[in-house]
C-alpha positions as CSV (number, residue, x, y, z in Angstrom):
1,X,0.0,0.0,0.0
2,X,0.9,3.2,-1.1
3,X,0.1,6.4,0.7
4,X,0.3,10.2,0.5
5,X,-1.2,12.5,3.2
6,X,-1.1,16.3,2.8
7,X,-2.7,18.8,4.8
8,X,-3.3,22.8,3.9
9,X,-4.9,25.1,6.9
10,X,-8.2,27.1,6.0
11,X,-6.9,29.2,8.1
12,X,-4.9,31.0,5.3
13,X,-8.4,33.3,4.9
14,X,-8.1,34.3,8.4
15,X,-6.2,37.4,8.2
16,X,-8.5,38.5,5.6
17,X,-11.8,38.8,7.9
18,X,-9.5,39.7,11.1
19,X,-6.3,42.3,9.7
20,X,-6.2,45.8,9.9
21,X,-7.4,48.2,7.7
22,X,-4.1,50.6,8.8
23,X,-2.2,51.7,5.3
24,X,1.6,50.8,5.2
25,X,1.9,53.6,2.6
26,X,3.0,55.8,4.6
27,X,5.2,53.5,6.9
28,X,7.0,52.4,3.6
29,X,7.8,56.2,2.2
30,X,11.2,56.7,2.4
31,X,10.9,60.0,4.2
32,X,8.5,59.0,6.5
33,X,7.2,61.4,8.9
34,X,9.2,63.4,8.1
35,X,7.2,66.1,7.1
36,X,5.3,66.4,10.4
37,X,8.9,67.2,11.8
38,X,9.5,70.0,9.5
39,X,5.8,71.4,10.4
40,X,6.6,70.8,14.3
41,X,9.9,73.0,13.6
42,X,9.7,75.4,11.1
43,X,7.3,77.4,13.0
44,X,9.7,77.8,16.1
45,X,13.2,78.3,14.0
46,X,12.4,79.7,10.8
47,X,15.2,77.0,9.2
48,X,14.9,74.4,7.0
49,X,16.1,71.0,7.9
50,X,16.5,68.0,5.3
51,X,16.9,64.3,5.8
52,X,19.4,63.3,3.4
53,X,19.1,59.6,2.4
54,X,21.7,59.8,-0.6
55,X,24.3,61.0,-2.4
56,X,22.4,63.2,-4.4
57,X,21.0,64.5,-1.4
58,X,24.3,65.1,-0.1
59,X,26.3,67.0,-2.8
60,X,23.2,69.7,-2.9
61,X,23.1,69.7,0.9
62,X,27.0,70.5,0.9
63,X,26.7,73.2,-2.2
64,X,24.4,74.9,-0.2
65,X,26.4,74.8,3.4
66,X,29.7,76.2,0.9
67,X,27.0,79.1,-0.3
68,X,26.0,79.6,3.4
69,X,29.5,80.2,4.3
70,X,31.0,82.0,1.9
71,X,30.4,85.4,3.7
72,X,33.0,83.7,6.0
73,X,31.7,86.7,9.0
74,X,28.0,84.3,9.4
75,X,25.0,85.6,11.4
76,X,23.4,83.6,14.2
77,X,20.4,82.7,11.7
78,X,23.2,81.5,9.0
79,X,24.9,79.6,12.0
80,X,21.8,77.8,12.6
81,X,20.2,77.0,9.3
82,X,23.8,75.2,8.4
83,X,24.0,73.3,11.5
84,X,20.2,71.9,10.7
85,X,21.4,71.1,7.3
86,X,25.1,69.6,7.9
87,X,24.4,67.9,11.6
88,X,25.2,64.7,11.3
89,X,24.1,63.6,14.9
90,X,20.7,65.5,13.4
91,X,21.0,63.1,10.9
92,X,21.2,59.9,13.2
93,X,18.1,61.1,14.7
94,X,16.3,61.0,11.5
95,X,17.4,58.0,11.0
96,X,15.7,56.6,14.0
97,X,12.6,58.2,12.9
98,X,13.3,56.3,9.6
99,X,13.9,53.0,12.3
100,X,10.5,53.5,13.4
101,X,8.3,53.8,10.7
102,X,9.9,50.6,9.9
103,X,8.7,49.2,12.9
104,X,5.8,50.3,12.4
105,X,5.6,49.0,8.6
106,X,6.2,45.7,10.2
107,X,3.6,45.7,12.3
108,X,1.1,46.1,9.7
109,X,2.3,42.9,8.3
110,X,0.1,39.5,9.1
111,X,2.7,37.3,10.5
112,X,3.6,34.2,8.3
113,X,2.1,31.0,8.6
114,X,4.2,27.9,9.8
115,X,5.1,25.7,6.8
116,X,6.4,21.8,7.4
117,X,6.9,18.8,5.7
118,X,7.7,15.3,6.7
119,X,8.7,12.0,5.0
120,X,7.4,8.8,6.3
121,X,8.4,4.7,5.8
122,X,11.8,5.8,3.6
123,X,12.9,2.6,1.8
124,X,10.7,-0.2,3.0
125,X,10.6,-2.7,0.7
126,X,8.4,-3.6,-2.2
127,X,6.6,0.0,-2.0
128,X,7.7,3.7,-3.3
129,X,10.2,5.3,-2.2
130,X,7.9,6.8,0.9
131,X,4.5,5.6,2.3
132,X,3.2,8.9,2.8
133,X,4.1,12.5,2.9
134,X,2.9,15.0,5.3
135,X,2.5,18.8,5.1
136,X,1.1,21.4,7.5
137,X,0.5,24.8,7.4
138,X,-0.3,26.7,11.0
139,X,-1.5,30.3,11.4
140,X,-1.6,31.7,14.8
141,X,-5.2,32.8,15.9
142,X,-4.3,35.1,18.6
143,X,-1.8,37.0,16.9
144,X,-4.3,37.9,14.1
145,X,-7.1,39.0,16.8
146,X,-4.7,41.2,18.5
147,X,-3.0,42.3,15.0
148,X,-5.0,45.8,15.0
149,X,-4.2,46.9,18.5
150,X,-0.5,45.9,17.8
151,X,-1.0,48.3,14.6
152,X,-2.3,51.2,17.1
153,X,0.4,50.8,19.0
154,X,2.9,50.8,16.7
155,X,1.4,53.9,14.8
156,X,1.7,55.7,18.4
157,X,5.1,55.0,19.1
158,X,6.0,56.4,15.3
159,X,4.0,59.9,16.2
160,X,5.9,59.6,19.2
161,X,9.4,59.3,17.3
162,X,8.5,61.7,14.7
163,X,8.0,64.4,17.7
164,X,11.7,63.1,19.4
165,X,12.9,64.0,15.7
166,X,11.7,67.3,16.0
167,X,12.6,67.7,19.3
168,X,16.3,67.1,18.1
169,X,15.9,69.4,15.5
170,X,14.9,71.9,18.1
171,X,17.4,71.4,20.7
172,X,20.7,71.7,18.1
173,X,18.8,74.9,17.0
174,X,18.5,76.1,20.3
175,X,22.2,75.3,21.0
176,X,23.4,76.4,18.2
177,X,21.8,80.0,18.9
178,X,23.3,79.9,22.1
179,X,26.6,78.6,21.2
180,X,27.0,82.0,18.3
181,X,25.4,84.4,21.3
182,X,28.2,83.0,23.2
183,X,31.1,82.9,20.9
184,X,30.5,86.7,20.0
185,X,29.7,87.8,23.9
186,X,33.2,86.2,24.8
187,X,34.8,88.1,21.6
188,X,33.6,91.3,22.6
189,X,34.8,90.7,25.8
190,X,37.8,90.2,24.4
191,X,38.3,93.6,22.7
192,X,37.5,95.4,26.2
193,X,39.8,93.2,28.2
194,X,42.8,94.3,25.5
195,X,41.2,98.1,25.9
196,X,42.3,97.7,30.0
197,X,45.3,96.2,29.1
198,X,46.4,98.8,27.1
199,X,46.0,101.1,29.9
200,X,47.6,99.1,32.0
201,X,50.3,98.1,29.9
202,X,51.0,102.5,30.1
203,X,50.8,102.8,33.8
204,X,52.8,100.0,34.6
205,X,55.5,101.6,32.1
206,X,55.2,105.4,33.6
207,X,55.5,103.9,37.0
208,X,58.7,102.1,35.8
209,X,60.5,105.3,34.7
210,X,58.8,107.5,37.4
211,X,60.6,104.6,40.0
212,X,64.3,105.7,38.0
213,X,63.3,109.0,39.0
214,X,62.4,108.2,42.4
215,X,59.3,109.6,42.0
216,X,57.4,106.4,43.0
217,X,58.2,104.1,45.7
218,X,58.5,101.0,44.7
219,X,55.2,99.8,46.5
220,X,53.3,101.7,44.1
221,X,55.0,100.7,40.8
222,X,54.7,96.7,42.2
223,X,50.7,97.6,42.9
224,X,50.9,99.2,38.6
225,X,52.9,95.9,37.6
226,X,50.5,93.6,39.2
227,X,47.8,95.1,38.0
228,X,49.2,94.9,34.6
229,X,50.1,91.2,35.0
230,X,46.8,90.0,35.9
231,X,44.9,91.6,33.2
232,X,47.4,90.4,31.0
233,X,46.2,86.6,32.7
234,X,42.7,87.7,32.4
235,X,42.8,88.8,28.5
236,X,44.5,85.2,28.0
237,X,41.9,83.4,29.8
238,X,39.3,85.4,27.9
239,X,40.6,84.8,24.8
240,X,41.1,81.2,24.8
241,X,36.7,81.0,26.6
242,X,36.1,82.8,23.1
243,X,38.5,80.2,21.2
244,X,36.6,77.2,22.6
245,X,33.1,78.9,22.4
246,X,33.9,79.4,18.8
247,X,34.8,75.4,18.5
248,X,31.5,74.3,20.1
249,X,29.6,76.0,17.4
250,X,32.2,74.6,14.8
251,X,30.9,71.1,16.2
252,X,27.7,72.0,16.2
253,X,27.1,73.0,12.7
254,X,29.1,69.9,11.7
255,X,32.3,72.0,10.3
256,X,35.7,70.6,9.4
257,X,38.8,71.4,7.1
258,X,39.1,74.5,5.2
259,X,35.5,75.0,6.5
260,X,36.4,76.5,9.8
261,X,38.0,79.3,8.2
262,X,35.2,81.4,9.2
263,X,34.4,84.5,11.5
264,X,32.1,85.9,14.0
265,X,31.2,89.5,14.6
266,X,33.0,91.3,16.9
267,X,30.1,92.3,19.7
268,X,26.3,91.7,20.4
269,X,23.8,93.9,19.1
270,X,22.3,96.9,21.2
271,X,19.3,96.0,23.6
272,X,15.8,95.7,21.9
273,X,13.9,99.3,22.6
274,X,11.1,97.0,24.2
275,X,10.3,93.5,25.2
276,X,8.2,90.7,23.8
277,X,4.7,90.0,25.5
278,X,4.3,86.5,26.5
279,X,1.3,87.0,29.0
280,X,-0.1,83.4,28.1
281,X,3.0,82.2,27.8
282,X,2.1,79.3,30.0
283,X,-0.7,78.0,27.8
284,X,1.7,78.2,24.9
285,X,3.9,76.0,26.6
286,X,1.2,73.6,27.4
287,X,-0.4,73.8,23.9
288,X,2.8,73.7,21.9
289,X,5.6,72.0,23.8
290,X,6.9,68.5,22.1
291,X,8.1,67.0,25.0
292,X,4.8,67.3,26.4
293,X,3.7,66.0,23.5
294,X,5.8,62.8,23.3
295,X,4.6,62.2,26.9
296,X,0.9,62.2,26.5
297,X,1.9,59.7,23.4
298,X,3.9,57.4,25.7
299,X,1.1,57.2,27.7
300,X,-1.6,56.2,25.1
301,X,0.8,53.7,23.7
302,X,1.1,52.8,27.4
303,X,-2.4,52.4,28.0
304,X,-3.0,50.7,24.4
305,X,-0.6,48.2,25.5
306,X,-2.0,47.6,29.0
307,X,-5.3,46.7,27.1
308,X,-3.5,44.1,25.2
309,X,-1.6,42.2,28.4
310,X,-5.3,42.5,29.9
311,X,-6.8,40.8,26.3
312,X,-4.0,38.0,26.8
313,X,-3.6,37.4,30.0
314,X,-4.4,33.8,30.4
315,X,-4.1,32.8,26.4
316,X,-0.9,33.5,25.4
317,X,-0.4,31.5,22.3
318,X,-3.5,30.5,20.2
319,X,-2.7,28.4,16.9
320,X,-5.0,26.8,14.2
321,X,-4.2,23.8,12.0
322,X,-6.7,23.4,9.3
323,X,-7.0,21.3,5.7
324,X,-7.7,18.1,4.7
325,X,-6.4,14.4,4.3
326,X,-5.8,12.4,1.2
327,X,-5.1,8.7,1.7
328,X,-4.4,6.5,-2.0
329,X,-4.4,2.8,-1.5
330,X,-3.3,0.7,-4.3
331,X,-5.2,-2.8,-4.1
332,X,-5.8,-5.6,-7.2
333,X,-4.5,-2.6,-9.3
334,X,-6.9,-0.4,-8.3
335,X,-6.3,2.9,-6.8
336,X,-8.5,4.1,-4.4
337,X,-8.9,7.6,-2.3
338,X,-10.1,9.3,0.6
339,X,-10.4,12.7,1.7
340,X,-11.3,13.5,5.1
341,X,-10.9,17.5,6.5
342,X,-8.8,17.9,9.7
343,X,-8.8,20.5,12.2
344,X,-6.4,20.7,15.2
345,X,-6.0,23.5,17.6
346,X,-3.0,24.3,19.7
347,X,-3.2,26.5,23.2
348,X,-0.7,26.9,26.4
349,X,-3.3,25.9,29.6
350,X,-2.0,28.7,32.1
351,X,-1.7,26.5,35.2
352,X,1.4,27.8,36.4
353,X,1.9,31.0,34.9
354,X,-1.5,33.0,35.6
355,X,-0.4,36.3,34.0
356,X,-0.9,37.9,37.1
357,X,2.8,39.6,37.4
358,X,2.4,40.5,33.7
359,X,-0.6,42.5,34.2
360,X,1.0,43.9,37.2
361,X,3.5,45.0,35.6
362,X,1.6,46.3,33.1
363,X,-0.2,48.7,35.2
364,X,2.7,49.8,37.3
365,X,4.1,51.4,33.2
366,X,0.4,53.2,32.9
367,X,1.0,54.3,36.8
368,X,4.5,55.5,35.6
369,X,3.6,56.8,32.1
370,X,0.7,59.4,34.4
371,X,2.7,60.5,37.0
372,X,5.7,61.5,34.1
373,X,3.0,63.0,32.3
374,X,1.8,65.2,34.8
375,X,5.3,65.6,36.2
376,X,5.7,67.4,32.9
377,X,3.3,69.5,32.9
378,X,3.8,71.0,36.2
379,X,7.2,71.8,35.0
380,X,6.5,73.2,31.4
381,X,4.4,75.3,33.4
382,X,7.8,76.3,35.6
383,X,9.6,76.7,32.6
384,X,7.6,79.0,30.8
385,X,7.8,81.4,33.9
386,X,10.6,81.5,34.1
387,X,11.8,81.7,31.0
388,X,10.0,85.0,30.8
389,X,11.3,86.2,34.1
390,X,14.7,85.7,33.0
391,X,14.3,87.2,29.9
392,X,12.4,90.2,31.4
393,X,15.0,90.8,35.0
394,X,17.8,90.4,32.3
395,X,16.8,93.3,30.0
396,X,16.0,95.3,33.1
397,X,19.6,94.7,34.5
398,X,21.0,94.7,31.0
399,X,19.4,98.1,30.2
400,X,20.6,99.5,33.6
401,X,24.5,99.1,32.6
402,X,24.2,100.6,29.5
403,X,21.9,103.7,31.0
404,X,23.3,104.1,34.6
405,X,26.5,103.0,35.1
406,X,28.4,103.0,32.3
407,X,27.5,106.8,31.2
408,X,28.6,107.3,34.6
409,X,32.0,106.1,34.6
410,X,31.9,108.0,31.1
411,X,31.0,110.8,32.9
412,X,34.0,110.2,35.9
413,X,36.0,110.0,32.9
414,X,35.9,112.6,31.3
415,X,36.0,115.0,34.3
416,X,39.0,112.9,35.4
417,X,40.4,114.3,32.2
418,X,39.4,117.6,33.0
419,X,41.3,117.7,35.8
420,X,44.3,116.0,34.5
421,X,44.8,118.9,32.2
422,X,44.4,121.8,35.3
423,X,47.0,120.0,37.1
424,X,44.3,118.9,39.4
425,X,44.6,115.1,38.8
426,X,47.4,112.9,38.6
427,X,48.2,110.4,35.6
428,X,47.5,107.5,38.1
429,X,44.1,108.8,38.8
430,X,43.8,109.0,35.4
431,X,44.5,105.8,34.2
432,X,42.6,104.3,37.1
433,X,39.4,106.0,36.4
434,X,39.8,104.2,32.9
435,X,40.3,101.6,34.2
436,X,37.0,101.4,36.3
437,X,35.2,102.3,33.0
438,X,36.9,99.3,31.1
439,X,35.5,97.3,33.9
440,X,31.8,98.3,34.0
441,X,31.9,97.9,30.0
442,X,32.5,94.3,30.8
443,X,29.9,93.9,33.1
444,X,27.7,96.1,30.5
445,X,28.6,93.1,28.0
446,X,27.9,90.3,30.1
447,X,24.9,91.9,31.2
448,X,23.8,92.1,27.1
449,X,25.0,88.9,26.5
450,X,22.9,87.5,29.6
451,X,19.5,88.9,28.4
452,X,20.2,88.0,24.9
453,X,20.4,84.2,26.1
454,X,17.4,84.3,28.0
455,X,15.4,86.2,25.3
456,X,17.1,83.1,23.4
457,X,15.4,80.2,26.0
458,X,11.7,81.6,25.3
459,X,11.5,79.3,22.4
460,X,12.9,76.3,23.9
461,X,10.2,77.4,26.7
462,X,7.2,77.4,24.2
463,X,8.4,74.5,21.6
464,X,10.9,72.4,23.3
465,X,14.5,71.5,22.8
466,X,16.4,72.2,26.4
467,X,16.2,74.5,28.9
468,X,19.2,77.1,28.6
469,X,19.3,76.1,25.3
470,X,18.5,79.4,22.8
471,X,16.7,79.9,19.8
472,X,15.2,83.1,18.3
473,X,16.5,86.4,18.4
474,X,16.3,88.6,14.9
475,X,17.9,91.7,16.5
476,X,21.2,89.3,16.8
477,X,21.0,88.4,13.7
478,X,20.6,92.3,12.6
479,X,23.8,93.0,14.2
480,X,25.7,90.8,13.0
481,X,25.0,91.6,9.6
482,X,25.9,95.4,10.2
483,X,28.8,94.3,12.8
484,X,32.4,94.9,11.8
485,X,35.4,92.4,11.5
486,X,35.2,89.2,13.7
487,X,36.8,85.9,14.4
């Protein structure tokens, strides 16, 4: 006797009447998503960021970032829009957005049946080659009831990496803002520091020939000297903060080679004649914040996947084998068959493992997920305040330098001078009243350079990407166009 046995699962219709209706379209695109991250951060820098996928791509991206910096002296909006487009840690984080719609993709796709094939009675004697043949193919029932919710979930963790995408995007804008508010604040600091020095470098030379003379004792000409010699540490020390503040925003546009051949004005614009209103800034934040938004996303997805552990708690594997059965005999020469259907259906009895700890665990990540999300909101709230109290103290302290003290030591100055010429004052006086100037120009700049950075963290505030980081800030960007040589 001859036989032959095959079996094929009905099940193979299955994941017509129980799959999704969710698209992979747009999973499958090769920019995926991306164009909700250019709508989440457009609005808030201005820029325009690009996901480059290949070489084409690449050579326009770079013709453009040689066209951006061929002025070689850039602006803070330049600085920015070329770090956005040559990143390449930006471009990592595009490409785990990319990583996620894939996942995503994937999850739209019914899982493959089980396939297998055996051979039975090989070689017995005075028959075929086999007895009989069997094949089966198994689809997994619980796996296609729980394929839509596995969709949902998988589409909310893509929305949620499309907004960490932007949120990248964001934060290298905001740090490249700051990084340029910095390099040019510690520049101009720079030029007043060698101002001082060059006043000191002339008293601590007129105290050396008045000390010939015997004019000066030689307590005084040590106090000139050592005054001289600090400032000469202190112009060092500034000069190298500007030197590395200048590299961090090298790094941060993504510069290298002849490319870092380029400059930065020499000093900050002038305070703003008025401030921003942000009286509702707090419900900007709330509304508009993409860290808030990721967390209200973590907890859907969260909550979508507590649902599931709950659906499959005690069936955790659910598998139907479905076809038929052929047997031939062969008997006087005549060949004779029989079909008989065949269903078998495969489950795990939960004796031991009850799916109680799963489900607890389960609820203790929605527990998690609410408390983080509410966390958050208490502080975006916190941010947003302060943000604006920052930036409004700072303009305040900023604008009191440049209209209180500073005209004052002008004005000590110049009557200092006055008095020099009667005969009244002596040169020491002189030189130390310029001195005191030098020094509240200083603090006038770090003042400036202060309230520009926190007019800078009212994006981040509103949209995201770090607190301290900067963005914004089109008076900065005026100044530099009109401000002299640079570095």
């Amino acid at each position: 006797m001859t036989g032959f046995r095959s079996k094929m699962a009905a099940t193979l219709a299955l994941p017509l009447l129980l799959g999704g209706c969710v698209s992979a379209n747009e999973y499958a695109a090769n920019n995926a998503g991306f164009s909700s991250v250019e709508a989440n951060t457009t609005e808030a820098t201005g820029k325009q960021s690009v996901w480059v996928q290949n070489q084409q791509q690449a050579q326009v991206v770079s013709d453009r970032v040689k066209t951006l910096m061929a002025r070689k002296t850039i602006d803070v909006e330049t600085a920015v829009q070329v770090a956005l487009l040559n990143n390449k840690g930006l471009q990592a984080a595009y490409a785990d957005l990319g990583d996620s719609s894939a996942d995503a993709w994937q999850s739209t796709m019914l899982i493959n049946p089980t396939v297998s094939v055996g051979f039975n009675g090989m070689g017995a004697p005075g028959l075929e080659a086999f007895k009989s043949v069997e094949g089966m193919i198994a689809a997994n029932i619980l796996a296609l009831a729980t394929h839509k919710r596995n969709v949902e979930i998988a589409d909310t963790r893509f929305r949620q990496a499309q907004l960490n995408a932007a949120l990248r995007t964001l934060q290298l804008a905001a740090d490249t803002r700051r990084a340029w508010i910095n390099a040019v604040g510690s520049w101009e600091t720079v030029a007043q520091l060698n101002q001082a020095q060059a006043a000191a470098d002339a008293a601590s030379d007129l105290a050396g020939k008045l000390g010939e003379t015997g004019a000066m004792t030689k307590e005084a000409q040590a106090r000139e000297h050592v005054f001289y010699a600090e400032l000469t540490g202190q112009s060092a020390q500034a000069r190298l903060a500007a030197r590395l503040a200048k590299e961090e925003l090298t790094r941060l546009m993504g510069l290298w080679g002849a490319d870092i051949d380029y400059q930065v004005p020499n000093r900050l614009p002038q305070l703003p004649n008025g401030l921003m209103k942000r009286d509702l800034i707090e419900a900007e934040a709330l509304q508009r914040r993409v860290d808030l938004q990721m967390a209200k996303l973590d907890l859907e997805a969260t909550a979508k996947s507590y649902k599931l552990t709950e659906a499959t708690r005690y069936v955790t594997d659910l598998e139907i084998l479905a076809g038929f059965e052929t047997e031939r005999e062969v008997e006087d020469g005549d060949v004779k068959r029989e079909t008989t259907g065949q269903a078998e259906l495969e489950f795990v009895i939960p004796i031991f493992d009850t799916g109680k700890a799963r489900m607890r665990k389960a609820e203790l990540a929605y527990m998690r997920s609410a408390n983080l999300l509410a966390e958050k909101s208490v502080n975006v709230r916190s941010e947003a305040r302060s943000a604006y109290q920052a930036y409004r103290s700072n303009y305040d302290i900023a604008r009191h330098y440049r209209n209180s003290v500073v005209p004052l030591r002008t004005k000590i100055e110049e009557e200092s001078l006055l008095t020099y010429s009667g005969m009244i004052t002596n040169t020491f006086e002189l030189l130390a009243d310029s001195r005191e100037k030098i020094n509240s120009i200083i603090l006038a700049v770090n003042a400036k350079r202060e309230f520009w950075l926190a007019e800078a963290n009212l994006a981040p505030a509103i949209y995201g990407g770090g607190q301290g980081s900067a963005s914004g800030g089109s008076e900065v960007a005026a100044a530099a166009e009109s401000g002299g040589g640079g570095h």
